[in-house]
C-alpha positions in Angstrom: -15.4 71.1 45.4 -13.2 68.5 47.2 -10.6 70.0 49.9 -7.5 67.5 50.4 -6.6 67.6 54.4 -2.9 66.7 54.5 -2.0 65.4 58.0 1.5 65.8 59.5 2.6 63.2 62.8 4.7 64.6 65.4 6.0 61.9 68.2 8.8 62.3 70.5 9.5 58.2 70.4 10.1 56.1 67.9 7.5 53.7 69.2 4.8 56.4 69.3 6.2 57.1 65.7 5.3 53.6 65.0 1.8 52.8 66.0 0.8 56.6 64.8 1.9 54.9 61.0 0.1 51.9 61.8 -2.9 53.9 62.4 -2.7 55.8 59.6 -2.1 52.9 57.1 -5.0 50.9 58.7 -7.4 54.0 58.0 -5.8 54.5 54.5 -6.3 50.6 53.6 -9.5 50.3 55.2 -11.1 54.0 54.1 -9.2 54.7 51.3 -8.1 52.9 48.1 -4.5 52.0 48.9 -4.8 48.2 49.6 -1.5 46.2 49.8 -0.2 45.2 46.4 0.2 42.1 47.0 -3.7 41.7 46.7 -3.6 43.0 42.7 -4.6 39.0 41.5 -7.6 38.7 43.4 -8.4 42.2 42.8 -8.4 41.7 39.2 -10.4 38.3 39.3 -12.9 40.7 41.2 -12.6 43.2 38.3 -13.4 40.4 35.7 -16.1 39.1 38.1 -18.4 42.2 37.8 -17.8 42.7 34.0 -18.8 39.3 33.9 -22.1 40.0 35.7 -21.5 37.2 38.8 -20.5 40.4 41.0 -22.7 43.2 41.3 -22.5 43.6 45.5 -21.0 46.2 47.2 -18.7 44.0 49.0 -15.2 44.0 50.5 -12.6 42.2 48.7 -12.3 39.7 50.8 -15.7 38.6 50.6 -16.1 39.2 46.7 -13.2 36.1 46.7 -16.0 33.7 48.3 -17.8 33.2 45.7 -18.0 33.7 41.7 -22.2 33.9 42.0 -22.6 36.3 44.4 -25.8 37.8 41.5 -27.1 37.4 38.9 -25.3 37.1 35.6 -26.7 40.0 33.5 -24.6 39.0 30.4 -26.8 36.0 29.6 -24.9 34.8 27.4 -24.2 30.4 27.9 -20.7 29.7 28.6 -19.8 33.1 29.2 -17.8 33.4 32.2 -14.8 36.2 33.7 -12.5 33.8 31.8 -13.8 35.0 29.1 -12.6 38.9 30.3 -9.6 40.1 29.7 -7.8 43.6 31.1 -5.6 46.5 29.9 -4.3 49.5 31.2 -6.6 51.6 29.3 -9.4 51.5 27.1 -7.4 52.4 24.4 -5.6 49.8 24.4 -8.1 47.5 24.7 -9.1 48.6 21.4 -5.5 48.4 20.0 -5.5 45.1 21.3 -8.4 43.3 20.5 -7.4 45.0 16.5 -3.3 43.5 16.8 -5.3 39.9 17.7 -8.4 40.2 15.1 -4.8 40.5 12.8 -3.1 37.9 14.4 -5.9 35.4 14.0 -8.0 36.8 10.6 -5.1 37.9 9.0 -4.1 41.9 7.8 -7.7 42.8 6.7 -9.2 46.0 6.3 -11.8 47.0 9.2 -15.0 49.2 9.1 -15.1 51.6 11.4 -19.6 52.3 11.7 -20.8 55.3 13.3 -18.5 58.2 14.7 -16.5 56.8 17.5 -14.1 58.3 19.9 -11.3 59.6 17.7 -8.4 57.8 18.6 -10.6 54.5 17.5 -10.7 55.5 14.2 -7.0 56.5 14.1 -5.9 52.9 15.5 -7.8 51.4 12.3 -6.3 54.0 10.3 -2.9 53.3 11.3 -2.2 50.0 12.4 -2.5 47.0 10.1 -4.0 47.9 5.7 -6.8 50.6 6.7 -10.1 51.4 7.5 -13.1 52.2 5.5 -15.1 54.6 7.7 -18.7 55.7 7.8 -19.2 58.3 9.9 -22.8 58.9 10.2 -23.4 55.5 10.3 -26.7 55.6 8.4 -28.6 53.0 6.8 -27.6 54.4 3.2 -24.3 53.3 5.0 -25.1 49.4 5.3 -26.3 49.7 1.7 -22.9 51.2 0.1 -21.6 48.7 2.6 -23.6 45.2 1.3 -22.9 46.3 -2.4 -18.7 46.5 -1.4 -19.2 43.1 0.2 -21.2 41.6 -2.5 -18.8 43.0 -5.4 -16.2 40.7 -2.9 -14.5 43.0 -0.9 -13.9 41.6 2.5 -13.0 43.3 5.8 -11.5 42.0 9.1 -14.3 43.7 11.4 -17.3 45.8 11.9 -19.9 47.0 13.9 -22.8 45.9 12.4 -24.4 41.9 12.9 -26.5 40.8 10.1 -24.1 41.5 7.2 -21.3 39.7 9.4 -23.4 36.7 9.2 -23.1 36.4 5.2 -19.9 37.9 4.4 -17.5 36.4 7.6 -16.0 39.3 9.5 -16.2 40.1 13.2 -18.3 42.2 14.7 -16.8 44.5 17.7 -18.8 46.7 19.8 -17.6 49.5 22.1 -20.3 49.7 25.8 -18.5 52.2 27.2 -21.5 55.1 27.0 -24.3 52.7 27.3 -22.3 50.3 29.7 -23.3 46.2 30.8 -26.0 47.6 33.3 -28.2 48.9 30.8 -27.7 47.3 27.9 -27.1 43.8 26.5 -25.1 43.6 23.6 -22.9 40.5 23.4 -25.2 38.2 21.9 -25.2 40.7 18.6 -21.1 40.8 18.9 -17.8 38.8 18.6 -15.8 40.9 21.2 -17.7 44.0 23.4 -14.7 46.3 24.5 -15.3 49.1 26.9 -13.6 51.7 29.2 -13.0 51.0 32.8 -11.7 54.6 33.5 -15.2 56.4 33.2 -18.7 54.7 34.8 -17.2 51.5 36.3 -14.2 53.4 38.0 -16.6 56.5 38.5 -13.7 58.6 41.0 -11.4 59.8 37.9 -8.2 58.5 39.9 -7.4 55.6 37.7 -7.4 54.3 34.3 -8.3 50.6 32.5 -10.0 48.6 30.2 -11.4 45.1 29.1 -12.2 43.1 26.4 -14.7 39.7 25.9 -15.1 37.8 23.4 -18.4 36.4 22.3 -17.1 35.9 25.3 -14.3 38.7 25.8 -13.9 41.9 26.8 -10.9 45.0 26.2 -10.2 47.7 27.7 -11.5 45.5 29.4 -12.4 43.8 26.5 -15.1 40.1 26.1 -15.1 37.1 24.1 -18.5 36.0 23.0 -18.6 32.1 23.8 -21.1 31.6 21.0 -19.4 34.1 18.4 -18.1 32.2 15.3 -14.7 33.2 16.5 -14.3 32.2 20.0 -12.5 29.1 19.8 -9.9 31.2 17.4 -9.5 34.3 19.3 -9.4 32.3 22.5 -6.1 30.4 20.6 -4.7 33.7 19.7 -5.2 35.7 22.9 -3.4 32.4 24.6 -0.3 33.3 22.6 -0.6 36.8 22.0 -2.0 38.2 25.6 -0.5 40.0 28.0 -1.5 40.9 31.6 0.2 44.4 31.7 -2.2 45.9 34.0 -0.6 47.8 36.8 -0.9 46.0 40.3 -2.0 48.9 42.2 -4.0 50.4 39.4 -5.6 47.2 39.5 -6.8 47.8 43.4 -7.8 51.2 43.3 -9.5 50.1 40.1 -11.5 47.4 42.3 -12.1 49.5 45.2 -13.6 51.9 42.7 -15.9 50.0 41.4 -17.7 48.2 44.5 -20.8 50.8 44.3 -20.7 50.8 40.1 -24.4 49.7 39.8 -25.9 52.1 42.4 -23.5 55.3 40.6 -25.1 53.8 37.4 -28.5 53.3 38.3 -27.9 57.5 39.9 -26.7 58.7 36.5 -29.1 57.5 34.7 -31.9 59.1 37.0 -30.3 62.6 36.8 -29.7 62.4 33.1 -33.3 61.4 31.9 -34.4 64.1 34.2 -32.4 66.6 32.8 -33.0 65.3 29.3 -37.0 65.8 30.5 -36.3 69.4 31.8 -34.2 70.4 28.4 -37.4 69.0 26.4 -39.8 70.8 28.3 -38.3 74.2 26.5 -37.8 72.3 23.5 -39.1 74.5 20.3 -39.6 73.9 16.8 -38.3 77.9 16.3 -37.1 80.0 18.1 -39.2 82.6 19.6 -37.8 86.3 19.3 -35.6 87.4 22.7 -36.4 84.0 24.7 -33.9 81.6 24.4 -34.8 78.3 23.8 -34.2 74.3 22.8 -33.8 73.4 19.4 -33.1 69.6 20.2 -32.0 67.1 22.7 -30.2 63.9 21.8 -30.5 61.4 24.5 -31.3 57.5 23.3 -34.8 58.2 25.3 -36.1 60.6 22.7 -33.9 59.4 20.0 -35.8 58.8 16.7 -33.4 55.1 16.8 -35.2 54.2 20.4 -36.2 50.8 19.4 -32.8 49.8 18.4 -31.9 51.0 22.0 -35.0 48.7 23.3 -34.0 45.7 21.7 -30.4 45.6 23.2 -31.9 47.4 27.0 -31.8 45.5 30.4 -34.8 44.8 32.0 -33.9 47.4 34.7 -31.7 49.1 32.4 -32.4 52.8 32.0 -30.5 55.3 29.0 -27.2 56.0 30.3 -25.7 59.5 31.4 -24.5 61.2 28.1 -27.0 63.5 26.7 -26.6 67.1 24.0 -28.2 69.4 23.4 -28.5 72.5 20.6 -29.5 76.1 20.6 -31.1 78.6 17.7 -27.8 80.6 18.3 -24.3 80.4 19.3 -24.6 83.1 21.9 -27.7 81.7 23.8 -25.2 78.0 23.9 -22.5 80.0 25.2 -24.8 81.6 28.1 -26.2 78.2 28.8 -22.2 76.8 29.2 -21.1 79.8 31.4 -23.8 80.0 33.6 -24.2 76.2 34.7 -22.3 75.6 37.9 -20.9 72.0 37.2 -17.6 70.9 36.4 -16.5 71.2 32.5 -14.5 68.6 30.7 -14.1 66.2 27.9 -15.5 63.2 30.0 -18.4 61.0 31.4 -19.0 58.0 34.1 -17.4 60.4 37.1 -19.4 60.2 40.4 -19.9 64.2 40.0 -21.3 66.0 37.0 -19.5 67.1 33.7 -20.6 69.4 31.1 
């Protein structure tokens, strides 16, 4: 539970009056997340910085601006750089975005939407532009129905997928949000990685954005891939077609956020693969009569897919912090809900726990 203190100054001069605000701004500024506004460019180059992998320190602004290689660059990726990063206010709109420029640059195609995403994905594909063909399980029966479309010579603007991409030109965009830069690699199997600022990278649930690269760019934020087949054309369009609408002082809570994102990530994923190992210890193939018990636990560590996870995991990279679970019966889930003593809500990435 966090208690908010509210503070109220009494002085019986104007000067007194005066340094007392001083005082209290200088504590805000330094302690809390209200910078000045006026530092919203750097704090966004600092933003782009750590998506880009050349910032992982827990440094003060100030010193983040010093240097560009202050780390290593986990993205790996030759040419790849935070010029190649590009902001929004949200994540959703990194996704609307990076879609409105595939459009501007492939033409109105139809998109494939592979694998269930976060709803409002799908309904952007759906909505904006000629369609969406959608396959929600995202199954290898999928990719089949899939290849024979392509190969009848039907032809999409984008998917997530990489091999098929290759043969039948389309672009390949992948959301990080739940698995996030930290632990896994994925830009070298995509044209543009988008991802949510708002949930691990912000961590406090106090401010929203998002990026994009592309093969070397990022929405939401989003990333451009500089080796992806379309980076010199998405790089033309986004010239033309981006906007920097990100809110100044969104922008500096954002960054003051995110100083301490690899230590809250590298936490997370501790806590979930322990609980993930706790829920599997009273995993059960039935369910034994009056003792509740596990039917299954979906976590990437003890998912039946784990080597797909392998092949795209950092070095140091662990599993992430979203994990499910499933009971024999409705009423033994509904005990297990009420009686765990965490916050509840439709979220993930905050610096407390969420069920």
């Amino acid at each position: 539970m966090t208690q908010q203190v509210n503070g109220h100054v009494n002085g019986d001069t104007n000067d007194e009056f005066d340094g007392q605000e001083d005082c209290l701004q200088f504590i805000e500024e330094r302690f809390g997340r209200n910078l000045s506004p006026s530092l919203a460019a750097n704090a966004k180059l600092a933003i782009r910085r750590r998506i880009a992998g050349s910032l992982r320190l827990d440094v003060e602004l100030e010193e983040a601006m010093k240097s560009s290689t202050l780390s290593g660059d986990t993205r790996r990726v030759e040419g790849f750089s935070a010029d190649d990063v590009y902001l929004h206010p949200t994540g959703m709109s990194s996704i609307f975005n990076t879609h409105r420029v595939m459009m501007a640059a492939r033409g109105p195609l139809q998109s494939v939407c592979f694998g269930f995403p976060y709803i409002d994905t799908l309904k952007i594909l759906q909505k904006w532009g000629p369609g969406c063909l959608f396959y929600g399980h995202g199954a290898s029966e999928d990719l089949d129905d899939l290849e024979a479309r392509l190969r009848r010579g039907e032809r999409y603007l984008a998917l997530f997928c990489e091999a098929l991409a290759d043969e039948f030109d389309f672009a390949v965009v992948v959301d990080e949000t739940i698995g996030n830069f930290i632990n896994v690699h994925v830009l070298p199997y995509a044209d543009v990685v988008v991802s949510s600022l708002t949930k691990v990278f912000s961590g406090d649930s106090n401010v929203m954005g998002g990026g994009h690269s592309v093969k070397g760019s990022l929405l939401r934020r989003s990333i451009l891939n500089p080796k992806g087949r379309y980076f010199q054309l998405l790089k033309r369009t986004l010239e033309k077609e981006y906007e920097d609408d990100y809110w100044a002082e969104d922008a500096i809570f954002m960054e003051r956020n995110s100083r301490d994102f690899v230590s809250r990530i590298e936490k997370i994923n501790a806590n979930a693969e322990a609980i993930c190992d706790t829920l599997r210890s009273h995993k059960r193939s039935t369910a034994p009569v009056g003792q509740p018990t596990i039917k299954q636990v979906y976590y990437p560590k003890c998912s039946p897919t784990r080597s797909h996870y392998e092949r795209c995991r950092n070095p140091n990279g662990g599993y992430g912090g979203l994990l499910s679970t499933t009971f024999f019966s409705t009423a033994e889930a509904v005990t297990f809900f009420d009686r765990l003593e965490t916050a509840k809500g439709p979220s993930l990435g905050t610096n407390f726990t969420l069920w």
